[in-house]
C-alpha positions as a Python dict, from the first residue, in 0.01 Angstrom:
ca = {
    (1, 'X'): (0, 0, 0),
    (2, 'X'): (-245, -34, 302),
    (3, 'X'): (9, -296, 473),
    (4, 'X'): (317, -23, 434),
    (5, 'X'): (464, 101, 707),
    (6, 'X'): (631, 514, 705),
    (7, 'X'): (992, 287, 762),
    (8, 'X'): (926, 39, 435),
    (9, 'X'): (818, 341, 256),
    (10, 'X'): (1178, 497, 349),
    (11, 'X'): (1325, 172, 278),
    (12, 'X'): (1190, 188, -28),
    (13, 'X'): (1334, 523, -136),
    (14, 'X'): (1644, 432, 12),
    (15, 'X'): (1635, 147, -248),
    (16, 'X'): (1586, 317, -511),
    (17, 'X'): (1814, 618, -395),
    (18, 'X'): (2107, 316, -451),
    (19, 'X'): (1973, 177, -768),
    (20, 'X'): (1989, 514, -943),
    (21, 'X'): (2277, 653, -797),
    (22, 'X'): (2497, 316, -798),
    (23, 'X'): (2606, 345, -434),
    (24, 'X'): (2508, 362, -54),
    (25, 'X'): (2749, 710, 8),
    (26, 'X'): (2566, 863, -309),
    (27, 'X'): (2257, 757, -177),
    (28, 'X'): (2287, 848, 185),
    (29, 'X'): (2384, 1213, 39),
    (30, 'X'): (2094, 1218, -150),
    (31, 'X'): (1871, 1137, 124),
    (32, 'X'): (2025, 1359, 351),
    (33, 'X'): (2039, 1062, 610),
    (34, 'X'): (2371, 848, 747),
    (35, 'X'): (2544, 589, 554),
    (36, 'X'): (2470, 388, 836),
    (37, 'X'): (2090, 427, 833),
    (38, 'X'): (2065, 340, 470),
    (39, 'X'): (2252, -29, 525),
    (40, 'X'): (2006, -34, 789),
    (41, 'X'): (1672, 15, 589),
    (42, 'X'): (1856, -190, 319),
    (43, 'X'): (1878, -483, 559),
    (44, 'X'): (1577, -414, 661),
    (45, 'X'): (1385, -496, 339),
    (46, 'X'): (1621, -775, 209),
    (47, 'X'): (1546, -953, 571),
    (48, 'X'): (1158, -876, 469),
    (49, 'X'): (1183, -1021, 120),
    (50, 'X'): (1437, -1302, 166),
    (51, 'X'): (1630, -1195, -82),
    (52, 'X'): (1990, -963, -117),
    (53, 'X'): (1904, -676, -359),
    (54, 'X'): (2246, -555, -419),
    (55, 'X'): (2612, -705, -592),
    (56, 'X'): (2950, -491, -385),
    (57, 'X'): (3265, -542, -564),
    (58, 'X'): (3502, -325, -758),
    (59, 'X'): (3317, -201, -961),
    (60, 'X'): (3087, -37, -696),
    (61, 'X'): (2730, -104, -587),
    (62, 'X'): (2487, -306, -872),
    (63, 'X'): (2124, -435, -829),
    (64, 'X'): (2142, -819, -810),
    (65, 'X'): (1903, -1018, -1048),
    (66, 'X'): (1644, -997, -747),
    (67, 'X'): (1728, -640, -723),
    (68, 'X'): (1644, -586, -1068),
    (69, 'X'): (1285, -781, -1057),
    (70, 'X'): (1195, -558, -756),
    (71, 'X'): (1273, -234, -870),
    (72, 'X'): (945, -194, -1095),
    (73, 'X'): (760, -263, -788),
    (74, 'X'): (981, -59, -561),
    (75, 'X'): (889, 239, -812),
    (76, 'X'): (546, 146, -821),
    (77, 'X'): (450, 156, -399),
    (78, 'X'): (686, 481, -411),
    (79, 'X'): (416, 692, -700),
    (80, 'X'): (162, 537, -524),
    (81, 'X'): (277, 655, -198),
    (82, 'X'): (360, 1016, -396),
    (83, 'X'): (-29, 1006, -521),
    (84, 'X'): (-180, 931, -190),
    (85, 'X'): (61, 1207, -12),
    (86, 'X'): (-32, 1508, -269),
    (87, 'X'): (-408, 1416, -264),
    (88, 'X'): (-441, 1423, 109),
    (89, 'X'): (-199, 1735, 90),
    (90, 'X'): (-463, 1930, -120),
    (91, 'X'): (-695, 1906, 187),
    (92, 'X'): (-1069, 1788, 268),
    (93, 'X'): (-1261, 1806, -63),
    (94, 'X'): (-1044, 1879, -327),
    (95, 'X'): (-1028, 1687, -634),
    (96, 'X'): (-738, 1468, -640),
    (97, 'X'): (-527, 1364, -945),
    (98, 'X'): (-735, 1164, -1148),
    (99, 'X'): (-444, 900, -1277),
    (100, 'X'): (-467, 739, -1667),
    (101, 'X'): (-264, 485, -1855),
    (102, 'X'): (-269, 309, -2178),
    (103, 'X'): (-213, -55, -2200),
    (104, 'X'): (-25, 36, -2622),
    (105, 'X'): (168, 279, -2703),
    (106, 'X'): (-31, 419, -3000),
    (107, 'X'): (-281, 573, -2736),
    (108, 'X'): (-15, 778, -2577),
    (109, 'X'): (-60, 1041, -2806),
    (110, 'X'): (-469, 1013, -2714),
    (111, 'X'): (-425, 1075, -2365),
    (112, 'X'): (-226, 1378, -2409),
    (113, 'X'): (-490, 1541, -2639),
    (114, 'X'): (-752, 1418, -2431),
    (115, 'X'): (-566, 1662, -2098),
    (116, 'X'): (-562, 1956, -2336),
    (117, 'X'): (-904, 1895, -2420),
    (118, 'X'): (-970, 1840, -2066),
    (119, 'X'): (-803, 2214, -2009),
    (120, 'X'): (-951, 2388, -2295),
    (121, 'X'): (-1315, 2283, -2298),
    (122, 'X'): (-1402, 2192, -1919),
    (123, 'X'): (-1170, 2433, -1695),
    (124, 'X'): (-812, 2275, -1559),
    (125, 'X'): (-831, 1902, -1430),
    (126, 'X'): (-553, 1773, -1266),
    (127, 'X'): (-443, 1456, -1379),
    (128, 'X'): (-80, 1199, -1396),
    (129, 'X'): (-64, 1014, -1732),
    (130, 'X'): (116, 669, -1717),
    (131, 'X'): (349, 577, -1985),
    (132, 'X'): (456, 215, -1836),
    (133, 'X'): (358, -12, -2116),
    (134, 'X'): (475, -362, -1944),
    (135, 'X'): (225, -266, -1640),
    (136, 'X'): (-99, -482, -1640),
    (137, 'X'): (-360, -189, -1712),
    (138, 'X'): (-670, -401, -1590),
    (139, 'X'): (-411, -513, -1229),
    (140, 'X'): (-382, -142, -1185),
    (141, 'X'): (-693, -16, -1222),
    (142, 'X'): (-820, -278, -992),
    (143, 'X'): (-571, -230, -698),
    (144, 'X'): (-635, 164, -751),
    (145, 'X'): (-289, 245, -922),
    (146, 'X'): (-451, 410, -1224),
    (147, 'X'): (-836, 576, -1244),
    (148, 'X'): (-840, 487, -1584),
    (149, 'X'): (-673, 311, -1911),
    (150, 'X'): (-708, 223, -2220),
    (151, 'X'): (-648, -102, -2282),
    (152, 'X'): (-686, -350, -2614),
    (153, 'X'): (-764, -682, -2366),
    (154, 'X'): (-1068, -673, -2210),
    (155, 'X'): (-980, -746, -1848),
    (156, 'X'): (-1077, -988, -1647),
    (157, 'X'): (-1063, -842, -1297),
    (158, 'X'): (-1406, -784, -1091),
    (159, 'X'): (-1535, -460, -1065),
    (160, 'X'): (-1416, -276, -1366),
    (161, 'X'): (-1643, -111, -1602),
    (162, 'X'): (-1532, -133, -1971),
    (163, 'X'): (-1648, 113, -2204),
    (164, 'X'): (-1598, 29, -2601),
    (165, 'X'): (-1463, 313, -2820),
    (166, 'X'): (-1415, 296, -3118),
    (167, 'X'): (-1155, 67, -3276),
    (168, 'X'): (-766, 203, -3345),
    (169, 'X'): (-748, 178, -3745),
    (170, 'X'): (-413, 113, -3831),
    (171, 'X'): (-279, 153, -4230),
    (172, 'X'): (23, -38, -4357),
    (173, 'X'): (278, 191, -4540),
    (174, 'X'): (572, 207, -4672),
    (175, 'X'): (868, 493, -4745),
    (176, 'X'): (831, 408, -5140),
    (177, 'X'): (508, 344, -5319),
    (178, 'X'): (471, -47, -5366),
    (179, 'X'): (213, -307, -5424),
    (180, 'X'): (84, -607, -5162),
    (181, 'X'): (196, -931, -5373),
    (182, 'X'): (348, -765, -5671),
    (183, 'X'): (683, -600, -5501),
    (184, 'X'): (922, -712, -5285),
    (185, 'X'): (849, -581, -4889),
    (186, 'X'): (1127, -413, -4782),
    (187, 'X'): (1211, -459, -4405),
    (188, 'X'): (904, -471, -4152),
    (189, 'X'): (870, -263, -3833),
    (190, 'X'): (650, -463, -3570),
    (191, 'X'): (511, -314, -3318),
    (192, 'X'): (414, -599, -3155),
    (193, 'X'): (125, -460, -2976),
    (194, 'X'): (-66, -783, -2860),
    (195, 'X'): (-162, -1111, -3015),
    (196, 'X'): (-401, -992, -3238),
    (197, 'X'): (-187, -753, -3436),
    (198, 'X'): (69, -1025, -3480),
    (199, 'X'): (-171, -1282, -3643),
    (200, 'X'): (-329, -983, -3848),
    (201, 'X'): (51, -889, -3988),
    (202, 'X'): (170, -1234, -4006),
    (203, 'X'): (-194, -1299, -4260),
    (204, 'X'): (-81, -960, -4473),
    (205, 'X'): (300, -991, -4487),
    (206, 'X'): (431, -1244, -4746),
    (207, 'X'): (586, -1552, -4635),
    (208, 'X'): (964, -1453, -4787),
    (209, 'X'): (944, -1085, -4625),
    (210, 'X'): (927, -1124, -4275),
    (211, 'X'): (1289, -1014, -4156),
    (212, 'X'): (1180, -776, -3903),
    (213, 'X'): (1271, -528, -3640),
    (214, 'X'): (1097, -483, -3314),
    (215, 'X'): (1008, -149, -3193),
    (216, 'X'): (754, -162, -2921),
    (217, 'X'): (655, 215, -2873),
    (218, 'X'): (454, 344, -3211),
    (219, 'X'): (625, 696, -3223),
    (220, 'X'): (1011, 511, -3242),
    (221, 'X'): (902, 317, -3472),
    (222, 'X'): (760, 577, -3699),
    (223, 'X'): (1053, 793, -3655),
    (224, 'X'): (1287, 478, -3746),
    (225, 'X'): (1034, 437, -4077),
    (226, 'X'): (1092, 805, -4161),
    (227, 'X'): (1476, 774, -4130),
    (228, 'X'): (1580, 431, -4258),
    (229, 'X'): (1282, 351, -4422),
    (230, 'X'): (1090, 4, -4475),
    (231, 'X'): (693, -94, -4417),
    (232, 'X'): (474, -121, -4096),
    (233, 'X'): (129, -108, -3996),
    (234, 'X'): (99, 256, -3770),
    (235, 'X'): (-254, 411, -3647),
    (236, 'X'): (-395, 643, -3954),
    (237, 'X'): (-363, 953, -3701),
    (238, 'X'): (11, 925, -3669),
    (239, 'X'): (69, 861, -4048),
    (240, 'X'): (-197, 1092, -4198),
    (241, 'X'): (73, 1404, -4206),
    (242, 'X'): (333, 1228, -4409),
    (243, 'X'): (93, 1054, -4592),
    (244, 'X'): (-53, 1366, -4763),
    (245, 'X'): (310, 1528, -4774),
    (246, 'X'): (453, 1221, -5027),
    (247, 'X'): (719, 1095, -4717),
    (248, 'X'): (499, 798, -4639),
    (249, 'X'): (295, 563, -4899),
    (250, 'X'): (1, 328, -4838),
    (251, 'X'): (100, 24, -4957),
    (252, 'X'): (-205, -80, -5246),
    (253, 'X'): (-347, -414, -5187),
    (254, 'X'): (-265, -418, -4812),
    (255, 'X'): (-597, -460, -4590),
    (256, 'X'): (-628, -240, -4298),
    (257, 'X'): (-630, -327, -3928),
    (258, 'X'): (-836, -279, -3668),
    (259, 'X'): (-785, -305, -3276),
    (260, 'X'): (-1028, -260, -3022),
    (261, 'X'): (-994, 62, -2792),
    (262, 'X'): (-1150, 36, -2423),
    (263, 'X'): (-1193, 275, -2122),
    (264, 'X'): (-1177, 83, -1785),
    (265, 'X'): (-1210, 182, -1436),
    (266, 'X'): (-1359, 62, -1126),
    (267, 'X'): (-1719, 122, -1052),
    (268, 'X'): (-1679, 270, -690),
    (269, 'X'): (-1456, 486, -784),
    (270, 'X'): (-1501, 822, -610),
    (271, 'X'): (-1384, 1008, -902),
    (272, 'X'): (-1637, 860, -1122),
    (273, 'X'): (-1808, 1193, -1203),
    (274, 'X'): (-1434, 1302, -1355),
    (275, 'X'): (-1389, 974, -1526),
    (276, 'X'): (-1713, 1019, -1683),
    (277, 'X'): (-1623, 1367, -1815),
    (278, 'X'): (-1271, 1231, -1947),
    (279, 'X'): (-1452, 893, -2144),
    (280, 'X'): (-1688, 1160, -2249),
    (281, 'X'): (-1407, 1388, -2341),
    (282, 'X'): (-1233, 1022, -2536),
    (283, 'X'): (-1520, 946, -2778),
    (284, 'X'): (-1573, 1302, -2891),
    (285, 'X'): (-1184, 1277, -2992),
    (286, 'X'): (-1253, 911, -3173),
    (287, 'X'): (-1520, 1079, -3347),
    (288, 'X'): (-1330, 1348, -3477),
    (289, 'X'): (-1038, 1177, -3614),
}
């Protein structure tokens, strides 16, 4: 960000302006600039990256396959950008955004009861939760994107502090009652959270059952359980409810899992007294599972 210039930045809206709206005329409308200034910050950046970002033909205006690698970082300089503006916005010595992410899905639902704890027990705390699951949580943090995440992988990045919490314990059930080793598994729902949670599944699952569907985000995959049906390992918090109303069954004989749960954030952070309150504000939540 610190090697952006106010023209890249508009560049890089005007990017994205054509990636979502499929044109440079929709674009230029939506930016309230000329059609001609938006081929000219377009040219701009393709010069700068080497690369053409955009496919013309018939069919209209498409993202070209170097287009489509760029646009995650496009979006990600453009929050940043929206961060920095709002905090400097709120004038000298107010507190900022503090900005959290979660490296798995199955914490999403953690974060979200950690900023109405954050409301209810310690006063309103302003704060942008990050839902990108294919960013790097411990590149973020590092380069400043994010305040905090929770993250499985302990990073490897200098600089970041990683507090332990305690470990996401994950059941394995089923939408009928059945026994590990004695009943046929119906289809299995992976998650495919990280490497460990594949070698733990591929250990419990037998051999002739593993025709699987992939579902990378923990509450789809529940909700595809709950409606076709089948067998997957979910966190105990998510599966708790239907477990104790009959529409989901632990399946006997099946170990549980466990994956580790970690805070990070960078040591010189000048939010560090808010981080503080929200790891503090994290383990009293573990606890009370």
């Amino acid at each position: 960000m610190k090697n952006l210039s106010l023209m890249q930045i508009a560049a890089l809206e005007t990017f994205l302006a054509i990636a979502e709206t499929g044109s440079f005329h929709a674009a230029a409308r939506a930016l309230n600039v000329t059609q001609t200034a938006v081929s000219a910050r377009i040219k701009a950046l393709e010069t700068a990256l080497g690369v053409a970002l955009f496919e013309r033909g018939p069919a209209g205006t498409r993202l070209s396959l170097a287009g489509q690698r760029f646009r995650p970082h496009a979006e990600q300089m453009s929050r940043t950008w929206s961060f920095v503006t709002a905090e400097m916005a709120a004038g000298p010595g107010a507190r900022g955004a503090l900005r959290l992410g979660a490296q798995l899905s199955l914490w999403d639902a953690l974060l979200v009861d950690m900023a109405v704890w954050l409301e209810q027990e310690q006063g309103v705390v302003p704060f942008t939760l990050n839902y990108d699951h294919a960013l790097d949580m411990g590149v973020a943090v590092a380069e400043r994107l994010l305040d905090l995440a929770l993250v499985h992988d302990r990073p490897t990045q200098p600089g970041i502090e990683v507090v332990d919490l305690p470990d996401e314990r994950l059941l394995l059930v089923s939408d009928r009652p059945l026994s590990l080793g004695q009943d046929e598994m119906p289809l299995f729902i992976n998650l495919e959270f990280c490497a460990e949670y594949d070698r733990l599944w591929q250990q419990v699952m037998p051999p002739g059952s593993r025709q699987h569907i992939v579902l990378g985000n923990a509450a789809m995959g529940l909700r595809y359980l709950l409606r076709r049906g089948g067998v997957g390992y979910f966190p105990d918090t998510m599966v708790n409810g239907p477990l104790r109303r009959g529409r989901l069954h632990a399946v006997r004989g099946a170990p549980e899992m466990h994956l580790a749960c970690r805070a990070i954030h960078l040591r010189d952070n000048p939010a560090l007294g808010q981080i503080e309150t929200v790891i503090a504000g994290l383990r009293k939540l573990r606890r009370g599972r």
